[in-house]
VOZA-710608 format. One line per field, with one value per residue (C-alpha): residue number from 0; residue in one letter; z, y, x. Coordinates in nm, 3 decimals, always signed. Example, Ala and Ser with C-alpha at 12.3 -4.5 7.8 and 13.67 -1.06 7.14 Angstrom:
% residues 2
num [0 | 1]
residuo [A | S]
zz [+0.780 | +0.714]
yy [-0.450 | -0.106]
xx [+1.230 | +1.367]
END
This chain:
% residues 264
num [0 | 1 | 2 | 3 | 4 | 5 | 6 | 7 | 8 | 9 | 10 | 11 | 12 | 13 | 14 | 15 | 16 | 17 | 18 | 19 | 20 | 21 | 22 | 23 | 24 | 25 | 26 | 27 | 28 | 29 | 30 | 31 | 32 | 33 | 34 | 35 | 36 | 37 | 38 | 39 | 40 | 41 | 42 | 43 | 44 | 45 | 46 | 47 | 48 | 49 | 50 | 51 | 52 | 53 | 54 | 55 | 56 | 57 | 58 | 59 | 60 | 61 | 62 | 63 | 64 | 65 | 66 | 67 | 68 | 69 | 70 | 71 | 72 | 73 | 74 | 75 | 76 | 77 | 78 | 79 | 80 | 81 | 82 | 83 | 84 | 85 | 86 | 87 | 88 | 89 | 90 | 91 | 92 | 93 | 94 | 95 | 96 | 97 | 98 | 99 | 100 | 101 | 102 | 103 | 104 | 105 | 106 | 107 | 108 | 109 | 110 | 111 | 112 | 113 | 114 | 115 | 116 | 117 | 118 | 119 | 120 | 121 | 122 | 123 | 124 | 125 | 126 | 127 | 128 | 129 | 130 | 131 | 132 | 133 | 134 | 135 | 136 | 137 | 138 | 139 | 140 | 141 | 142 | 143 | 144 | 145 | 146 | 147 | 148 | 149 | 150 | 151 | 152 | 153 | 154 | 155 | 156 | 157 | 158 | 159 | 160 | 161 | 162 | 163 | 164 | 165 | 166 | 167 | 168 | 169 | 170 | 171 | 172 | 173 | 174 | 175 | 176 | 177 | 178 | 179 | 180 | 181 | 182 | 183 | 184 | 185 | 186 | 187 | 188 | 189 | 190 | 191 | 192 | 193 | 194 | 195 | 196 | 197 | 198 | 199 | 200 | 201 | 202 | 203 | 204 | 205 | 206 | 207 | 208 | 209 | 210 | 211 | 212 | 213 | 214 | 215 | 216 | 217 | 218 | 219 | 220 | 221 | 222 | 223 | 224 | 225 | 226 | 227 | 228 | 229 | 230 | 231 | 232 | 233 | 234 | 235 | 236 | 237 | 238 | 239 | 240 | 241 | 242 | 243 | 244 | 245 | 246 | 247 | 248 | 249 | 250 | 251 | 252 | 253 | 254 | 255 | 256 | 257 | 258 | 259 | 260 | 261 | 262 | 263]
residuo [X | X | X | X | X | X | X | X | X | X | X | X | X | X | X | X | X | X | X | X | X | X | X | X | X | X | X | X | X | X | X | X | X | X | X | X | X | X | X | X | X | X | X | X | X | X | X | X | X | X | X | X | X | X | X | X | X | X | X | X | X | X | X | X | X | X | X | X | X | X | X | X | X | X | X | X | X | X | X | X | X | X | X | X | X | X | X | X | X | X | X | X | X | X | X | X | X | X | X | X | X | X | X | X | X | X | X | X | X | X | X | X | X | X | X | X | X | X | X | X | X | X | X | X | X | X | X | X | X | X | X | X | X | X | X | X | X | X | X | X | X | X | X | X | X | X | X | X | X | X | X | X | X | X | X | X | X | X | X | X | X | X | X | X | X | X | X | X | X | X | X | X | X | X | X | X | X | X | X | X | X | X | X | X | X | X | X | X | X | X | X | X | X | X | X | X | X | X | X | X | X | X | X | X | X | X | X | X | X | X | X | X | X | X | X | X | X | X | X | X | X | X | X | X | X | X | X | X | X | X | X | X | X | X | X | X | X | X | X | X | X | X | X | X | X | X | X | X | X | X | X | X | X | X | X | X | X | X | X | X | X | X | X | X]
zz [+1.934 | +2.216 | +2.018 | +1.691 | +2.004 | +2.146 | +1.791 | +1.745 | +2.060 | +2.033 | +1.630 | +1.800 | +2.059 | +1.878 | +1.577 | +1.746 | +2.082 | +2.114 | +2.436 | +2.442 | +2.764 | +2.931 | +2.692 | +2.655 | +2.477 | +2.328 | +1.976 | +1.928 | +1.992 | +1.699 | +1.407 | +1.344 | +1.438 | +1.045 | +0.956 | +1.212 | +1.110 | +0.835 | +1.105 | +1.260 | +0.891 | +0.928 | +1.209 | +1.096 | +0.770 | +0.959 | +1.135 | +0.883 | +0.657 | +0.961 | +1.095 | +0.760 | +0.706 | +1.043 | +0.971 | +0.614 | +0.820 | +1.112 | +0.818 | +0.685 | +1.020 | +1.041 | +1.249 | +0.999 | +1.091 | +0.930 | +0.640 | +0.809 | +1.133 | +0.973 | +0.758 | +1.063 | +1.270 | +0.948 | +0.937 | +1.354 | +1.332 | +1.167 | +1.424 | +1.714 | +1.669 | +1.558 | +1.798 | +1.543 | +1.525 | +1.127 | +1.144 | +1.330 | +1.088 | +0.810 | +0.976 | +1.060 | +0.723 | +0.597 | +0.828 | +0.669 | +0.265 | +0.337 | +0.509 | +0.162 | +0.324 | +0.312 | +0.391 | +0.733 | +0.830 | +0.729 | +0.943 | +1.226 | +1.202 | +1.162 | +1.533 | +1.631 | +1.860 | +1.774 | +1.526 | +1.283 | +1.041 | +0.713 | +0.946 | +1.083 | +0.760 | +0.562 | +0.853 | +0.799 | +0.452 | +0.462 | +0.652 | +0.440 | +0.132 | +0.324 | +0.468 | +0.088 | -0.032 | +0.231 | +0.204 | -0.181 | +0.005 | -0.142 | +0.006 | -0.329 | -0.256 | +0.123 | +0.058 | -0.164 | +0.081 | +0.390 | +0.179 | +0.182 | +0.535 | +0.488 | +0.207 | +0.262 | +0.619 | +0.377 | +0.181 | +0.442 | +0.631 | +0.303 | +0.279 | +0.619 | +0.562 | +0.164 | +0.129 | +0.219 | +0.576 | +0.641 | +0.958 | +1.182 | +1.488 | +1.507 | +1.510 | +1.144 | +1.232 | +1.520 | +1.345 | +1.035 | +1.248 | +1.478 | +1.183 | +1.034 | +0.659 | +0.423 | +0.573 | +0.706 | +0.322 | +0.225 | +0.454 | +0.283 | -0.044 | +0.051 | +0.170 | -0.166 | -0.338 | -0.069 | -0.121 | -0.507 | -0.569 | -0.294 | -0.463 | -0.806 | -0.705 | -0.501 | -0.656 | -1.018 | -1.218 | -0.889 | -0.722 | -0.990 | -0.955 | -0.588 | -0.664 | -0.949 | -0.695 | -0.462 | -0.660 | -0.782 | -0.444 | -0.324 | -0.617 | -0.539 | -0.183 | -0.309 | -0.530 | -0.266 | +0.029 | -0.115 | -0.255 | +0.034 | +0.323 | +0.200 | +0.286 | +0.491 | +0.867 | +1.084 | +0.991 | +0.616 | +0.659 | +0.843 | +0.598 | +0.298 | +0.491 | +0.543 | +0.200 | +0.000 | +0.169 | +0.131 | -0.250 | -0.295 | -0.145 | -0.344 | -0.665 | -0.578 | -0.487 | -0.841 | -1.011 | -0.824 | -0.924 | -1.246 | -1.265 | -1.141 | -1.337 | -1.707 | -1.609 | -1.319]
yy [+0.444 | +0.314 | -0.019 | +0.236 | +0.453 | +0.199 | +0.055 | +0.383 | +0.348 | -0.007 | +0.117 | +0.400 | +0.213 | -0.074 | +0.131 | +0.438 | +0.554 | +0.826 | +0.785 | +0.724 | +0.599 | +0.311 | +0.022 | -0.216 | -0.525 | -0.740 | -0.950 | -0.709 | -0.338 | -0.485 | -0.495 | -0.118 | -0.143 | -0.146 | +0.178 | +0.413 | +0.270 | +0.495 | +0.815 | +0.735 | +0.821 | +1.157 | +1.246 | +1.159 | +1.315 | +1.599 | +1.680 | +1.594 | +1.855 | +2.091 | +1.989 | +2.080 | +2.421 | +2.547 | +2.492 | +2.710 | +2.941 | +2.907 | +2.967 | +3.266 | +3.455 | +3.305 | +3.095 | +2.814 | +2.464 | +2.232 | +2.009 | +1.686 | +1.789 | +1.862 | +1.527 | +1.341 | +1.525 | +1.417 | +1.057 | +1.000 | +1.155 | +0.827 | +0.585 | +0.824 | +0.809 | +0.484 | +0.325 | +0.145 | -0.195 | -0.112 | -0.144 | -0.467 | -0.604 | -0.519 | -0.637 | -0.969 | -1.003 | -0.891 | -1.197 | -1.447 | -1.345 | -1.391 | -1.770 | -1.891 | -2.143 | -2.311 | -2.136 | -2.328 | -2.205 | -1.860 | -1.822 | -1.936 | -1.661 | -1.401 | -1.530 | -1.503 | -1.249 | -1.196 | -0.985 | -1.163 | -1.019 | -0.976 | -0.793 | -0.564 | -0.505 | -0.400 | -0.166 | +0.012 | +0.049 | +0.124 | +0.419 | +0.510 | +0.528 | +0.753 | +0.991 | +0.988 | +1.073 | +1.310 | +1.524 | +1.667 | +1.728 | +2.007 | +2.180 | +2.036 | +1.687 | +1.648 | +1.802 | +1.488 | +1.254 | +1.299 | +1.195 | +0.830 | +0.814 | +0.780 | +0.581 | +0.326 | +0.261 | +0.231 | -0.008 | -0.198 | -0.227 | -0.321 | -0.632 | -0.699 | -0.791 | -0.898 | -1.086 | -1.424 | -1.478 | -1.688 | -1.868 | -1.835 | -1.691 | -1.373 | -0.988 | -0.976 | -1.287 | -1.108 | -0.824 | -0.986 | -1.171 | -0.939 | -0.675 | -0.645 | -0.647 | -0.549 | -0.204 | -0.237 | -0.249 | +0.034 | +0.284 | +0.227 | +0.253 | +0.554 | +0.686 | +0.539 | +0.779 | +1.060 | +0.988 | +0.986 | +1.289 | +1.501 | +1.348 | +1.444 | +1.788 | +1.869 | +1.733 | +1.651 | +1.497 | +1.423 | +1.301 | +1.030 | +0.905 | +0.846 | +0.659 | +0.438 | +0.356 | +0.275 | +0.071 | -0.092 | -0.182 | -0.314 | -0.588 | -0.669 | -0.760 | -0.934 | -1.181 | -1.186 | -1.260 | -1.566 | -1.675 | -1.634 | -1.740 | -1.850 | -1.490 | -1.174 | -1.160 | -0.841 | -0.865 | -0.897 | -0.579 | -0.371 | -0.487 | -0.335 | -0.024 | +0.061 | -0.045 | +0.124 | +0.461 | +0.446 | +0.334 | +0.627 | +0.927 | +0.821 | +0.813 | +1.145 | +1.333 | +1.179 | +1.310 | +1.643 | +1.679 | +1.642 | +1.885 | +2.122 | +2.040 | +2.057 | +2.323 | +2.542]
xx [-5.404 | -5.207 | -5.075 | -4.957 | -4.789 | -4.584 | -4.495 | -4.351 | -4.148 | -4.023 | -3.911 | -3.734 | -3.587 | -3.533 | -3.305 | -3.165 | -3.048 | -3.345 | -3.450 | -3.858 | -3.915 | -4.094 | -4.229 | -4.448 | -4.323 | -4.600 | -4.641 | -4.935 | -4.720 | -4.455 | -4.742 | -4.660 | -4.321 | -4.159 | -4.349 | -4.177 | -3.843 | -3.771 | -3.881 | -3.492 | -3.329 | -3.530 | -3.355 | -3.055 | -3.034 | -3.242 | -2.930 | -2.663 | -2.798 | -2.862 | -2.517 | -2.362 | -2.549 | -2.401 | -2.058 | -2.123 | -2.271 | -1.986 | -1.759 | -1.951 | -1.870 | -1.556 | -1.561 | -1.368 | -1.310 | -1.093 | -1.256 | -1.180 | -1.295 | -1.660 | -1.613 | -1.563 | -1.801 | -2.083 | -1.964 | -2.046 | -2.400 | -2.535 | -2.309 | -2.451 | -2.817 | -2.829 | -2.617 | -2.428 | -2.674 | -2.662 | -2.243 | -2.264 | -2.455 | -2.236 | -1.951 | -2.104 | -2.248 | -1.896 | -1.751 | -1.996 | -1.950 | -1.612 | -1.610 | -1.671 | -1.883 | -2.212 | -2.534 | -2.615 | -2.240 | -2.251 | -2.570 | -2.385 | -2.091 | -2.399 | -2.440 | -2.080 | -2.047 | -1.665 | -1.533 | -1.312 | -1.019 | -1.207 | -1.542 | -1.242 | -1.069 | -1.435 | -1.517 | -1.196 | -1.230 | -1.610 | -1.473 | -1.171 | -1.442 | -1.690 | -1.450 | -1.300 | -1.656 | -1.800 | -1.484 | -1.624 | -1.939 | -2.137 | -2.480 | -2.675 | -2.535 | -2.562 | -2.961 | -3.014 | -2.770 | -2.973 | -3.317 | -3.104 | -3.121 | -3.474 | -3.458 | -3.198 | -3.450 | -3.755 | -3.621 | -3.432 | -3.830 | -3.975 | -3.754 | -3.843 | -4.191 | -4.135 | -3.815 | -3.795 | -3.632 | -3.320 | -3.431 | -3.716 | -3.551 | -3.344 | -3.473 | -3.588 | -3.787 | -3.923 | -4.028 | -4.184 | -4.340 | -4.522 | -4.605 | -4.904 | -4.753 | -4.995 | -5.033 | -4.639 | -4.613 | -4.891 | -4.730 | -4.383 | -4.512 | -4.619 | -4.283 | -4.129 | -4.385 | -4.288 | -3.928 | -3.944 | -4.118 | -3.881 | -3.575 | -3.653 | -3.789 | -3.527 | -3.210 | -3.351 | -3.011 | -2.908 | -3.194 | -3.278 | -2.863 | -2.953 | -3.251 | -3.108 | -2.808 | -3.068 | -3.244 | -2.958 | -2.827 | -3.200 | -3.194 | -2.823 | -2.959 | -3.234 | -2.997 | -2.716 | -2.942 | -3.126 | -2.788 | -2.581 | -2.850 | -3.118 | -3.341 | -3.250 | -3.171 | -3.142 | -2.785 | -2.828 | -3.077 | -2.831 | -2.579 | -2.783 | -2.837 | -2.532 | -2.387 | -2.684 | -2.634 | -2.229 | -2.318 | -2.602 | -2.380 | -2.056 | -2.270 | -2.416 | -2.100 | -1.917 | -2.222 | -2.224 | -1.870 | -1.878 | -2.134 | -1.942 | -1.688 | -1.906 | -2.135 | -1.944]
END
């Protein structure tokens, strides 16, 4: 019980700035590690929705704030609680797709630790498209939103322990090593299943557009990352994290538009 405690800890730790205390690092605590990944998206899209229902409320006894205070106010939660290790590896990832060079090389500016102009220019614009999108925010799509906080982490953990990896060394390495995968893999199956049904329920037309865009994201990762680099890294993993979730809410705010727009 102790090992599956302290697997939840380093996870924590590891993807998020909660703070869980003393930990013991060991090859043996990481085996669990993966399946508590996906617990950090709960808190995050817990509090993005809850963030976002207090400001309707704020404005109901108004109290009004200004829409691009609240967008900007949504976009931070994620950065926040996650510390931002998903952005850095988007921006490194970014750096390397952009080197146009070969494989061996682009692993080596994943390892870079400075940020070049193309890494700088892709986090501004990753921005620009997310304010653009959270700003048509509505309660049905930031409900169905915050589920891809979970999901974009379930998948992401999935390809840790399924997906071929790039190089032996680095934190992906580290974790795919140390996990136990078959029931690393069992556990996220189960959250797809979770996740699925809650999605649909939920958000019906709109749940299944998140999941398709989801889905359709994961196999883009799949092709690019064997491509690119030969398999994932922890960079490549925070790079489809971030990009899945900024592809999954844009589809579901166009969607939740337009239905607004046809139906009223």
């Amino acid at each position: 019980m102790n090992q599956i405690y302290q697997s939840f800890k380093i996870a924590i730790s590891m993807y998020s700035k909660i703070p869980v205390g003393k930990i013991e690092w060991s090859k043996e605590n990481m085996r669990y590690a993966m399946c508590f990944f996906p617990w950090v998206g709960i808190v995050i899209g817990g509090l993005s929705y809850g963030t976002f229902r207090l400001f309707v409320y704020l404005k109901q006894m108004g109290i009004v704030f200004s829409d691009s205070f609240i967008t900007i106010v949504l976009l931070l939660i994620p950065v926040f609680i996650s510390g931002g290790i998903h952005l850095d590896g988007l921006l490194d990832t970014a750096d390397a797709l952009s080197s146009y060079q070969e494989k061996e090389r682009r692993l080596e500016i994943l390892k870079d630790v400075h940020a070049g102009a193309f890494a700088i220019i892709i986090g501004i614009v990753y921005f620009l498209l997310y304010y653009g999108v959270y700003s048509q925010l509505t309660l049905r799509s930031i409900t169905i939103i915050s589920f891809g906080f979970v999901l974009s982490r379930t998948l992401s953990g999935l390809s840790i322990v399924c997906f071929p990896l790039a190089k032996g060394t680095g934190l992906a390495a580290v974790f795919a090593d140390g996990a136990q995968k078959r029931i690393v893999r069992v556990i996220m199956m189960i959250y797809l299943f979770l996740l699925v049904s809650g999605m649909v329920l939920v958000g019906k037309f709109l749940g299944v557009i998140g999941l398709v865009s989801a889905v359709y994201t994961y196999f883009y990762y799949y092709v690019m990352s064997l491509k690119k680099f030969g398999g994932i890294t922890g960079d490549v993993a925070g790079y489809f994290l971030q990009i899945c979730e900024l592809v999954m809410a844009a589809c579901i705010v166009i969607a939740d538009v337009i239905l607004r727009g046809v139906i009223g």
